[in-house]
C-alpha positions in Angstrom: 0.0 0.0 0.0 1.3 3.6 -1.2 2.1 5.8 1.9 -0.5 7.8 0.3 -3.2 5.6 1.2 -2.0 4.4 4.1 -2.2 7.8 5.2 -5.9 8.8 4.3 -6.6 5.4 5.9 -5.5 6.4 9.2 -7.2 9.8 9.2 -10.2 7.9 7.8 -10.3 5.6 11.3 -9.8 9.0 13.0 -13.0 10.7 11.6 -15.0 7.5 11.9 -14.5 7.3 15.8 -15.6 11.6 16.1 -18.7 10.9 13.8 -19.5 7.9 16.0 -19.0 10.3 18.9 -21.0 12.8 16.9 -24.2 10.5 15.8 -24.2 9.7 19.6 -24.6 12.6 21.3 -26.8 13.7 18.8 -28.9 11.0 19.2 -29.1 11.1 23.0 -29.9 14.7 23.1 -32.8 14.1 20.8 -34.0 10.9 23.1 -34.0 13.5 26.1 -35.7 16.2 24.3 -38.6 13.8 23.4 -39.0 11.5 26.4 -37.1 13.1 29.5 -39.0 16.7 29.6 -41.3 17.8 31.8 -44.6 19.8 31.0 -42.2 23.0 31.4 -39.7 21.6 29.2 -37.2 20.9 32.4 -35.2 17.8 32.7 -34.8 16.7 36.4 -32.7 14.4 38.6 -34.8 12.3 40.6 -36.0 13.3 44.2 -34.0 12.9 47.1 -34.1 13.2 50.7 -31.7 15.8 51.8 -31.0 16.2 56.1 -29.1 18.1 58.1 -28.9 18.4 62.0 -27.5 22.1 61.7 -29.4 25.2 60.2 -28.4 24.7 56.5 -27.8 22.8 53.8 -25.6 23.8 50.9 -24.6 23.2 47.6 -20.5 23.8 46.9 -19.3 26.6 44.3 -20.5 26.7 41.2 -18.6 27.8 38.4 -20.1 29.6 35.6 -17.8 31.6 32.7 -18.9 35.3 32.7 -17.1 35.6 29.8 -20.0 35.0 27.2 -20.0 36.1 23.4 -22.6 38.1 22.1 -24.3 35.9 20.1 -24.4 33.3 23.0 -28.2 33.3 23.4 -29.3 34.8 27.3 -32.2 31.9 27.9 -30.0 29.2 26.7 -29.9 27.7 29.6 -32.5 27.6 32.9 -32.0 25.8 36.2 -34.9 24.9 38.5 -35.0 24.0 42.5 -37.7 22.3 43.7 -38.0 21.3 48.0 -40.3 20.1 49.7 -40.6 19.9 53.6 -40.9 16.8 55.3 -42.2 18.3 58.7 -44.6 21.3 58.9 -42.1 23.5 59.0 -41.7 26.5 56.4 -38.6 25.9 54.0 -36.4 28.1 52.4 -34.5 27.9 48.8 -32.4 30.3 47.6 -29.3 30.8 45.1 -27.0 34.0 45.4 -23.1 34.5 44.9 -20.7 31.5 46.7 -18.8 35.1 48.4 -22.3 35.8 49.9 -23.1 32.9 50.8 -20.1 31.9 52.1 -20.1 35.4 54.5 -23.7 34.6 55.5 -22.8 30.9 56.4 -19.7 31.7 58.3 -19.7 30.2 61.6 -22.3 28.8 61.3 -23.1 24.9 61.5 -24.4 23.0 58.5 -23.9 20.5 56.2 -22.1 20.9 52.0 -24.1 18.7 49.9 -21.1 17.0 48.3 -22.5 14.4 45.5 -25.8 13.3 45.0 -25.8 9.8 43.1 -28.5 7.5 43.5 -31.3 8.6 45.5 -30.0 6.9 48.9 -25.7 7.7 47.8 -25.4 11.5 49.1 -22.7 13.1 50.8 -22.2 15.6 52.9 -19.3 17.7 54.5 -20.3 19.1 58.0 -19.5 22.7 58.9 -19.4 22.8 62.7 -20.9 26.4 64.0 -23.7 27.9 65.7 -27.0 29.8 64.4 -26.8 32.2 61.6 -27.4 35.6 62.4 -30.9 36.0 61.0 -33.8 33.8 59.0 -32.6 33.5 55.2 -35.1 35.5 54.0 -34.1 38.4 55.6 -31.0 38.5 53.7 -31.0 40.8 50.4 -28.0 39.0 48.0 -30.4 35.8 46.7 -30.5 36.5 42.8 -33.6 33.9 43.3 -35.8 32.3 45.8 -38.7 31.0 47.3 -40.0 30.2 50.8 -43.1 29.3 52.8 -45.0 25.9 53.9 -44.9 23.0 51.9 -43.2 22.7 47.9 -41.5 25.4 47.3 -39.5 26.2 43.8 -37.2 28.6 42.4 -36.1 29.0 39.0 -33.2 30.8 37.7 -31.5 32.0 34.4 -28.1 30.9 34.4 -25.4 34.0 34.6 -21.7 33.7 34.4 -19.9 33.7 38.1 -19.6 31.8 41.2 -23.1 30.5 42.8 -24.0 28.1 45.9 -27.9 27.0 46.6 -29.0 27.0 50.0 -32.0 25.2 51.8 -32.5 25.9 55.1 -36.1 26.3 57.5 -37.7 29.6 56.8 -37.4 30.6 60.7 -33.4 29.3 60.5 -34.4 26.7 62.7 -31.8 24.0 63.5 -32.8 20.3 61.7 -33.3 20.6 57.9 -34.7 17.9 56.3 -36.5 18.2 52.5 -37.5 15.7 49.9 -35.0 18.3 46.8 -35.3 17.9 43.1 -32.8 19.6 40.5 -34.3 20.3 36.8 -32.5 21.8 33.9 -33.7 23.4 30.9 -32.2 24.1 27.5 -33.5 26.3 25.2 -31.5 24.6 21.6 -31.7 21.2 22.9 -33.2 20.0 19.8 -31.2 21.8 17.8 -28.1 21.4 19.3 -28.7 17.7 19.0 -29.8 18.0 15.5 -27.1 19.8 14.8 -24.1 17.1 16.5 -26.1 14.3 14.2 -25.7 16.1 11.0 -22.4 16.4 11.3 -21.6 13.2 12.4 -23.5 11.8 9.5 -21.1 14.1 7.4 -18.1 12.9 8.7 -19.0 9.4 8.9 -19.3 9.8 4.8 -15.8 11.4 4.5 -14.6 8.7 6.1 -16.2 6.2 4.5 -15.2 7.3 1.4 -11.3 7.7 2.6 -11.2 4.1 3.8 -12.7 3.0 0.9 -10.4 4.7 -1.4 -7.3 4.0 0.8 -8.5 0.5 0.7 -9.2 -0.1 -2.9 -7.3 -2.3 -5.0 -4.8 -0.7 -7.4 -4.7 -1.5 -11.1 -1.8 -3.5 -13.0 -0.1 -0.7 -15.0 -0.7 -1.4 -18.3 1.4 -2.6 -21.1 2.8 -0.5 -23.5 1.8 -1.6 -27.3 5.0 -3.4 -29.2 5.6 -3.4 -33.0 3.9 -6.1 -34.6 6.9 -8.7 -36.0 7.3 -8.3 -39.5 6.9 -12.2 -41.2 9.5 -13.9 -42.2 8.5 -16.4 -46.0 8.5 -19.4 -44.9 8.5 -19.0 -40.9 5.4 -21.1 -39.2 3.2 -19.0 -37.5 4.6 -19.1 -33.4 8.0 -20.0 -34.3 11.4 -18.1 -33.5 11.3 -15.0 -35.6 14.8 -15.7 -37.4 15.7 -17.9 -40.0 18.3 -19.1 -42.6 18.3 -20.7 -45.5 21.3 -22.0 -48.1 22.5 -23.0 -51.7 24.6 -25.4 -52.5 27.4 -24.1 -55.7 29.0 -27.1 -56.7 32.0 -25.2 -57.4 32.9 -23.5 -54.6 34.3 -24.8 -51.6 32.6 -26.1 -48.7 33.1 -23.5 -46.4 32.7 -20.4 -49.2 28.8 -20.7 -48.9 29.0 -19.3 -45.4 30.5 -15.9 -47.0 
């Protein structure tokens, strides 16, 4: 095989293995967006029990760039908070800036919601401390939330910095203890998945079509066309193409013939 080939064939394996990566993707994010939405278009984890003994619960930081392009549509993507009591105590849910959070939570004692995985696999990294200094709704740096007896849910249109969620008892009552659902929305699902399919379909053809060309058989040169033998009287048709042919003179000498 030509180095040529051998070459295309290689980046044809290459492209196969993104398209494949492509088609899937695609085809997952079309799944979700036709069988995983809810009514509001929100696709959510399923619903866990979240407890604390201390006055909080908290997500860690969460890191969102601020440095968005222009074009980079506002409502592309929408989170969604959902908590519901499991005593007859009011609940809180808010979201504001990790720094302000982190100031408001200071010293006091609560628990970091570390990983949620199945519905029974959570951890949790205890803060020790005392009370905060006041009920959460007091405080004015929550860019959303909701409180008051029973579900309670907060939705929010995802901005570029540092956030934390909170969930705590509307009165900042020691002994948290919610059923908590998370829900995402986003707004080109479709055609973001759309969009990873086509493309992978393209590549996947480009690839095809290198292999198959790396792959192909090459053809014989052919041979370049000879001058037809010119006959010879008396030569049989396959025979060797030379001949010789003698007189015998009486009168010469044996050997003069050959001259």
């Amino acid at each position: 095989m030509r180095p040529g080939r051998i070459v295309a064939l290689v980046f044809g394996i290459i492209i196969v293995l993104v398209a494949f990566a492509l088609v899937v993707g695609g085809g997952a994010l079309i799944w979700a967006h036709a069988t995983q939405r809810d009514a509001d278009g929100f696709i959510t984890s399923p619903d866990y029990r979240l407890e604390s003994s201390g006055y909080a619960l908290a997500s860690g930081e969460v890191d969102i760039t601020s440095q968005a392009v222009d074009w980079w549509p506002s409502d592309l993507l929408d989170v969604r908070f959902v908590v519901e009591s499991a005593n007859s105590e009011a609940v809180f849910v808010g979201i504001g800036s990790s720094a302000d959070v982190a100031a408001y939570l200071a010293g006091v004692g609560y628990d970091e919601v570390t990983h949620l995985g199945r519905r029974t696999h959570i951890d949790y990294q205890p803060h020790a401390g005392g009370a905060p200094a006041g009920p959460p709704g007091a405080q004015d740096f929550w860019v959303a939330s909701a409180e008051g007896p029973g579900s309670q849910s907060v939705t929010w249109d995802v901005q570029g910095g540092s956030w934390s969620v909170v969930v705590m008892n509307a009165t900042a009552d020691a002994g948290v203890a919610v059923g908590f659902e998370a829900g995402a929305r986003i707004g080109l699902l479709l055609a973001i998945g759309l969009g990873l399919l086509f493309g992978g379909l393209v590549l996947g053809a480009l690839a095809a079509a290198l292999i198959v060309w790396a792959t192909r058989k090459e053809r014989e040169p052919a041979e370049a066309p000879g001058e037809a033998p010119i006959p010879v009287a008396g030569m049989r048709e396959g025979s060797y193409p030379a001949a010789i042919s003698g007189r015998l003179i009486p009168d010469l000498s044996r050997g003069m013939w050959l001259i």
